[in-house]
C-alpha positions as CSV (number, residue, x, y, z in Angstrom):
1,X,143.5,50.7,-57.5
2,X,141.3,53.9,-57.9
3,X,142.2,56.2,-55.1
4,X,139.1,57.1,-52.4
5,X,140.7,60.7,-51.9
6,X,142.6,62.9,-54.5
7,X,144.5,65.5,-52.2
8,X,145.3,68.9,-54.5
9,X,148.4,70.7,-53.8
10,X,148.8,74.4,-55.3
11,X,152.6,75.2,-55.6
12,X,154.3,77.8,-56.8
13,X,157.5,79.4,-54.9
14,X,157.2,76.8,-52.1
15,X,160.3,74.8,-52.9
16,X,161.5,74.6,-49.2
17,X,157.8,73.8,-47.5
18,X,156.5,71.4,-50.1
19,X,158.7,68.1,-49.0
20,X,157.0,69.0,-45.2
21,X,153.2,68.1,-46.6
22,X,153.8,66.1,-49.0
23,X,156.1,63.9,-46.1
24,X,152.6,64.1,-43.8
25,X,150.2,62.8,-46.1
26,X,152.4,60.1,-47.1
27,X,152.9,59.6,-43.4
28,X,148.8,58.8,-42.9
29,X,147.7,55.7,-42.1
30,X,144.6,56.4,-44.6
31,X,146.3,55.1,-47.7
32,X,144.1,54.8,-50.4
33,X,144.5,58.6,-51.6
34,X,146.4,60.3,-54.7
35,X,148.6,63.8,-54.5
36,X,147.6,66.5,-57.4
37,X,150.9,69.2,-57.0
38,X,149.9,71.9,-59.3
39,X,153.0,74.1,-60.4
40,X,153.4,77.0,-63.0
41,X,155.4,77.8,-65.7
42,X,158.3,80.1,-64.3
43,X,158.9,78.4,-61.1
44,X,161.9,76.1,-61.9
45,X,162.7,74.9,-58.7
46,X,159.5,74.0,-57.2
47,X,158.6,71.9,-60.7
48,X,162.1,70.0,-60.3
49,X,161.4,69.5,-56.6
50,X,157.9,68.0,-57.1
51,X,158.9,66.5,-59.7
52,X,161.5,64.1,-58.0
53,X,158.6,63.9,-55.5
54,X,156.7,62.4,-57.9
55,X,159.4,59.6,-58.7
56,X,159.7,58.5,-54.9
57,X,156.1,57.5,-55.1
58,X,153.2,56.6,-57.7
59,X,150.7,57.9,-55.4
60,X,151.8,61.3,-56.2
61,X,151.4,63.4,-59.7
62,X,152.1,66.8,-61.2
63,X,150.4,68.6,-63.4
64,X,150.7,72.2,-64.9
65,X,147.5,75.3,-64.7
66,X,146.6,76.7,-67.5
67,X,146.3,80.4,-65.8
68,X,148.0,82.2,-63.0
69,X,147.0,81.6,-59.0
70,X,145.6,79.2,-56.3
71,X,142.7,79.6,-58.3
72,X,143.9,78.0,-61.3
73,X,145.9,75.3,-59.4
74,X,142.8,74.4,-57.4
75,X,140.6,74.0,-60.9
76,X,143.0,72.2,-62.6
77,X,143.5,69.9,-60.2
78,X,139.7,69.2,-60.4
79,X,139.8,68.3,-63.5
80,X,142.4,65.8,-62.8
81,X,141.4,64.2,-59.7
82,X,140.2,60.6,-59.9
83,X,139.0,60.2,-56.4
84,X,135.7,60.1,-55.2
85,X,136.4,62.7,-52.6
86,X,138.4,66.3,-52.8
87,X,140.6,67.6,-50.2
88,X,142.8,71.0,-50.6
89,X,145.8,71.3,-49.3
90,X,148.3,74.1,-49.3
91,X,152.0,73.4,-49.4
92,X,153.2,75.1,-47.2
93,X,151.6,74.2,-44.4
94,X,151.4,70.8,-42.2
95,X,149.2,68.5,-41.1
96,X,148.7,65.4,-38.8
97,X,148.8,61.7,-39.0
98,X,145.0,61.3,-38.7
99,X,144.2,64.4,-41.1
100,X,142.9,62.3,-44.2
101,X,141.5,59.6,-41.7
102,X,139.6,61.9,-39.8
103,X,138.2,63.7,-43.2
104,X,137.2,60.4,-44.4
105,X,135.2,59.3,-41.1
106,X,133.3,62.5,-41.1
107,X,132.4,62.1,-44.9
108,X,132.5,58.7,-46.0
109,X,128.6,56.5,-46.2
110,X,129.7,52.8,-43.7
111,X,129.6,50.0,-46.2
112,X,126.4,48.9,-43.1
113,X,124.5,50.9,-41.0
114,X,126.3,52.0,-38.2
115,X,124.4,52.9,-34.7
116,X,125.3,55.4,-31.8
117,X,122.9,55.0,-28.9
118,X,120.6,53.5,-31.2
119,X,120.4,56.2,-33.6
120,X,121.7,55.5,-37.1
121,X,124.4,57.9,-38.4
122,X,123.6,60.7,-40.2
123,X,124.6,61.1,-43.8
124,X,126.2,63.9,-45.1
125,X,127.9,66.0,-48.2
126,X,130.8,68.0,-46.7
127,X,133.0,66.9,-43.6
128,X,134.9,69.7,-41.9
129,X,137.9,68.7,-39.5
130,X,139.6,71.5,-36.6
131,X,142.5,73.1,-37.3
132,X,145.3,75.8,-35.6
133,X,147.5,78.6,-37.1
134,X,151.0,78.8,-36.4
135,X,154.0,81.3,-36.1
136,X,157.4,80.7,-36.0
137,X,156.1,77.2,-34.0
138,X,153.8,79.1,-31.7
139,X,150.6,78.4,-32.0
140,X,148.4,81.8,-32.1
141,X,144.8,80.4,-33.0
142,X,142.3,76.9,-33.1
143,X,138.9,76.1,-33.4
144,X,137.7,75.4,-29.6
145,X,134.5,73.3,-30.3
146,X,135.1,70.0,-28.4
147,X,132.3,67.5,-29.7
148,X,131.7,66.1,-33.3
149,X,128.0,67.1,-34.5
150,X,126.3,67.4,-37.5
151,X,124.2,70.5,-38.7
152,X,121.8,71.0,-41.0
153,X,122.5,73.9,-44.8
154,X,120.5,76.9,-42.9
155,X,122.9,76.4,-39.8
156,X,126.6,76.2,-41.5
157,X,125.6,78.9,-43.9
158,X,125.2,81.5,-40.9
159,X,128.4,79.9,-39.2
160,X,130.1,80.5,-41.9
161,X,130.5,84.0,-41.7
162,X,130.3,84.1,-37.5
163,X,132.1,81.3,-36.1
164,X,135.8,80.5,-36.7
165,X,135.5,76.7,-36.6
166,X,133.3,76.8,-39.7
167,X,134.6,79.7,-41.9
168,X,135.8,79.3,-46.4
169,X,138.8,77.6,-45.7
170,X,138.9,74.4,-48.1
171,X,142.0,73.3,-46.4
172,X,139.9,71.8,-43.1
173,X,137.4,70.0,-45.2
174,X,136.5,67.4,-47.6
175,X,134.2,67.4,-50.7
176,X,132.6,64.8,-52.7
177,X,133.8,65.4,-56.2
178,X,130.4,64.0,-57.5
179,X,128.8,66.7,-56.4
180,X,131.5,69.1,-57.5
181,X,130.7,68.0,-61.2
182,X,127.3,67.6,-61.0
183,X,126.7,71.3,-60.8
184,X,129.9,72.4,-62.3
185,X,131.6,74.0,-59.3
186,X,134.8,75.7,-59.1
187,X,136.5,78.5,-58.1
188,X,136.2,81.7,-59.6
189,X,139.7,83.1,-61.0
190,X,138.5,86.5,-60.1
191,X,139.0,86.7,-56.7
192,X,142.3,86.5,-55.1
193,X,141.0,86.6,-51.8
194,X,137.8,84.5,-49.9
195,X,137.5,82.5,-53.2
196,X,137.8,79.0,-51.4
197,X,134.6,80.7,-49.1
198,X,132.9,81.4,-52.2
199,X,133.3,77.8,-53.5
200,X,132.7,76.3,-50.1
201,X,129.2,78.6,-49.8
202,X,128.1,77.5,-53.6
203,X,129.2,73.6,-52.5
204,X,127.5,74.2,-49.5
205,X,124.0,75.1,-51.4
206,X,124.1,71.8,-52.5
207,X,124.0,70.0,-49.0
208,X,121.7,69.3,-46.6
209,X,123.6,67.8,-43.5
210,X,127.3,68.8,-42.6
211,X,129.8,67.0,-40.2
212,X,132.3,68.7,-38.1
213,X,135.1,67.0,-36.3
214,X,137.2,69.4,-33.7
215,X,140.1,67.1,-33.9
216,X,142.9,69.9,-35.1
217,X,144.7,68.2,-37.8
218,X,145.5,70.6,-40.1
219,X,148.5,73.1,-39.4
220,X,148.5,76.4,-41.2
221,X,151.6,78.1,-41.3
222,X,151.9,81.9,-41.2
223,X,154.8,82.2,-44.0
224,X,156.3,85.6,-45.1
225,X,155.5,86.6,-48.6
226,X,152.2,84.4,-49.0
227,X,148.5,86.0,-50.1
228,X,147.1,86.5,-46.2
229,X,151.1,87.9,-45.1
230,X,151.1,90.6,-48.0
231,X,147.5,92.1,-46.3
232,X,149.7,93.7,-43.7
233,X,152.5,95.3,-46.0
234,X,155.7,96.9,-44.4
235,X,154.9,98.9,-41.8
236,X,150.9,98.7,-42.6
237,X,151.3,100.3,-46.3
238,X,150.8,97.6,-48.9
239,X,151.5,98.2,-52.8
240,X,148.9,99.0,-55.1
241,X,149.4,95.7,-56.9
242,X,148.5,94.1,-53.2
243,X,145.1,96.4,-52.9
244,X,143.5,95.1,-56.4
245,X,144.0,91.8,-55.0
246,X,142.4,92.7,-52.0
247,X,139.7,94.4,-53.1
248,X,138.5,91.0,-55.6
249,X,137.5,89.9,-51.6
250,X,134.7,92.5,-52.0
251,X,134.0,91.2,-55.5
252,X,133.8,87.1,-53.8
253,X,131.4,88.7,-50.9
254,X,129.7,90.5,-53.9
255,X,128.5,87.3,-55.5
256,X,127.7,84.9,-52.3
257,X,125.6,88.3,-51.2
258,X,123.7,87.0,-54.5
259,X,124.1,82.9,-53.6
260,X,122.2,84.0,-50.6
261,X,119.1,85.7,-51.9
262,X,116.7,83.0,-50.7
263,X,118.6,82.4,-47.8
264,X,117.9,85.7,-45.5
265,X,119.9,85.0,-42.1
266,X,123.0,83.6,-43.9
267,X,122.6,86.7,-46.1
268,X,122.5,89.1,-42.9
269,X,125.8,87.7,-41.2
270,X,127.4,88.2,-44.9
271,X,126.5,91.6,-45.3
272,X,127.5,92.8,-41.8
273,X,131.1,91.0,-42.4
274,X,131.0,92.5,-45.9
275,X,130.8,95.7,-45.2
276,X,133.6,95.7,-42.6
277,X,135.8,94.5,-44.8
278,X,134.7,97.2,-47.8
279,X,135.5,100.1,-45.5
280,X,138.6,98.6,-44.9
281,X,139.5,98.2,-48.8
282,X,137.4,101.5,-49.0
283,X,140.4,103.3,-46.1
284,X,143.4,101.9,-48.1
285,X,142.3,102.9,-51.4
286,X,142.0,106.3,-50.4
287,X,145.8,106.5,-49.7
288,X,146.9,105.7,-52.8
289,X,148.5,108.8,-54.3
290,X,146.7,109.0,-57.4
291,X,143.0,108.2,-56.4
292,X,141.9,108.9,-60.1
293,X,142.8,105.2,-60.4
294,X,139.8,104.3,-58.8
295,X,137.4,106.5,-60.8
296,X,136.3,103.4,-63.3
297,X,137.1,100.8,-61.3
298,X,134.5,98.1,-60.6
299,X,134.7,99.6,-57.0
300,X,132.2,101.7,-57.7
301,X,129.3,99.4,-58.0
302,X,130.7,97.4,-54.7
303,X,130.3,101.2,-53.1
304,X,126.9,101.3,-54.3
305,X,126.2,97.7,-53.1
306,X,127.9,98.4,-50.1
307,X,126.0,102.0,-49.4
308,X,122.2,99.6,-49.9
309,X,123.0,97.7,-47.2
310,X,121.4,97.6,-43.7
311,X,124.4,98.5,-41.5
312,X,125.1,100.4,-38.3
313,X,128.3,102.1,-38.4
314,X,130.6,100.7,-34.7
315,X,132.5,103.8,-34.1
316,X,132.9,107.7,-35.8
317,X,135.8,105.6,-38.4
318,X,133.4,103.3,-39.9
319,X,130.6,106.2,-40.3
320,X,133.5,108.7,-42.0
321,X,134.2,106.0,-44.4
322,X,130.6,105.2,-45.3
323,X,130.0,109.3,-45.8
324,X,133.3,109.1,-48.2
325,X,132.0,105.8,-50.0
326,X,128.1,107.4,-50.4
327,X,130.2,110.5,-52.4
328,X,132.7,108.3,-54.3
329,X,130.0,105.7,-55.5
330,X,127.8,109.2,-56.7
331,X,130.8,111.3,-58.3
332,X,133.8,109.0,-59.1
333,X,135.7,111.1,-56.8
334,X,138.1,109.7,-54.2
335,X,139.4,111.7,-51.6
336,X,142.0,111.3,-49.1
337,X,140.7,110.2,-45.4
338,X,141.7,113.8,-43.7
339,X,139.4,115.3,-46.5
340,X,136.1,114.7,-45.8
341,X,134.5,116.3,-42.8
């Protein structure tokens, strides 16, 4: 039987976490779904492990990615899905017995009209679920809406960017892949960082009603050595290999800022968010020890972006970064942070 959801898994260097997800989802009392686990060349144990994975159950398939990163796994796992609806998963996090059931409900058309206080329900193209992160077992964050609504494109686009229980993640929601393919979507291998927000704000442009669910039923694990973990280096000082990934999230905010042309509210919340998050890229680059680095780098045109936009600086830090950026997006010329006055 054709499944109703494929679930894709990215893996690489998750031999110990993957048996925990993959265990949940075939845990669900929602059957009727497929498991894509993505895996890359290099990463012997993980491919062995998912692959005896795959032999304990037919639901479940592997498949290699043609390039390097979540990226890759994601759009390769696209390609391969057979379901009419997408959900992403990471493996290395958790989820709960109702996480695909609870997708479905908020996604899926009743086979006959359903009615709520005699109201019909609403259809809609994207189904978002709640969800908390985790330490060490201690929870340390969760969306804290309590009712299920549905909201219209305008209204998720701004939330996206303001409210927690609403922002990029692709892990909390579910897509319909006909829609996916219809307009080509995927993720952009660019961007190491806020590329699943990227892909959920171009999705998004093709919906006109959104349902949300607050039931928390996906887990995300804080887990040493992963993408978000490696923001926050040793001791606050992160490698330079770390900072170009970082600053690709500039590049992702780049091109929604662009999504968002005929979209002017949506666009405001982005801009104020992507800014923030410039100066930050902006601070660290400026301690690298040889700031020449920077003199060519695409940086330069997200510094003049950056310096265009309608922004009020929060405190004297912000404003001494956008006086450095304004001189390094003229000249080419990074200085360190104690240099400029």
């Amino acid at each position: 039987m054709k499944p109703l959801i494929s679930v894709i898994i990215p893996a690489f260097g998750i031999a110990e976490e993957l048996p925990g997800i993959v265990g949940d989802l075939l845990g669900q009392p929602f059957q009727f779904f497929e498991i894509l686990i993505v895996l890359e060349d290099g990463d012997d144990d993980t491919i062995s492990l998912a692959r005896d994975l795959a032999k304990s159950d037919e639901r479940i398939k592997t498949l290699m990615r043609s390039g390097k990163g979540v990226s890759a796994a994601r759009n390769a796992g696209i390609e391969a899905a057979s379901g009419e609806y997408i959900v992403f998963s990471d493996g290395d996090d958790r989820v709960s017995r109702g996480y695909l059931g609870t997708l479905i409900a908020t996604i899926a058309t009743p086979s006959k009209e359903v009615k709520s206080k005699g109201f019909a329900r609403i259809p809609v193209e994207l189904g978002i679920s709640g969800y908390d992160i985790s330490d060490n077992g201690e929870v340390i964050g969760e969306t804290c809406e309590s009712g299920i609504r549905v909201i219209d494109q305008e209204d998720f686009l701004c939330r996206l960017f303001l409210m927690e229980n609403y922002q990029g993640y692709v892990w909390n929601k579910i897509f319909k892949k006909s829609i996916i393919d219809k307009y080509g979507l995927r993720f952009d291998e660019d961007c190491y960082y806020r590329e699943d927000q990227l892909f959920v704000l171009e999705y998004a442009l093709h919906c006109s009603s959104i349902r949300y669910n607050p039931a928390r039923t996906y887990h995300y694990q804080v887990r040493k050595g992963s993408a978000t973990d490696q923001l926050s280096g040793d001791d606050g000082v992160i490698g330079l290999d770390v900072l170009e990934r970082q600053m690709t999230m500039c590049l992702a905010f780049s091109r929604m800022r662009k999504l968002l042309k005929k979209h002017e509210d949506p666009q405001w919340f982005l801009e104020q968010v992507y800014v923030f998050y410039a100066l930050e890229c902006f601070y660290r680059m400026r301690l690298v020890e040889d700031r020449g680095y920077f003199r060519d780098s695409y940086f330069r045109r997200i510094a003049r972006e950056v310096c265009s936009i309608d922004y009020y600086p929060l405190d004297e830090w912000e404003e001494e970064q956008l006086m450095a950026m304004k001189e390094y997006e003229k000249t080419g010329i990074l200085k360190e942070n104690n240099e400029v006055q």
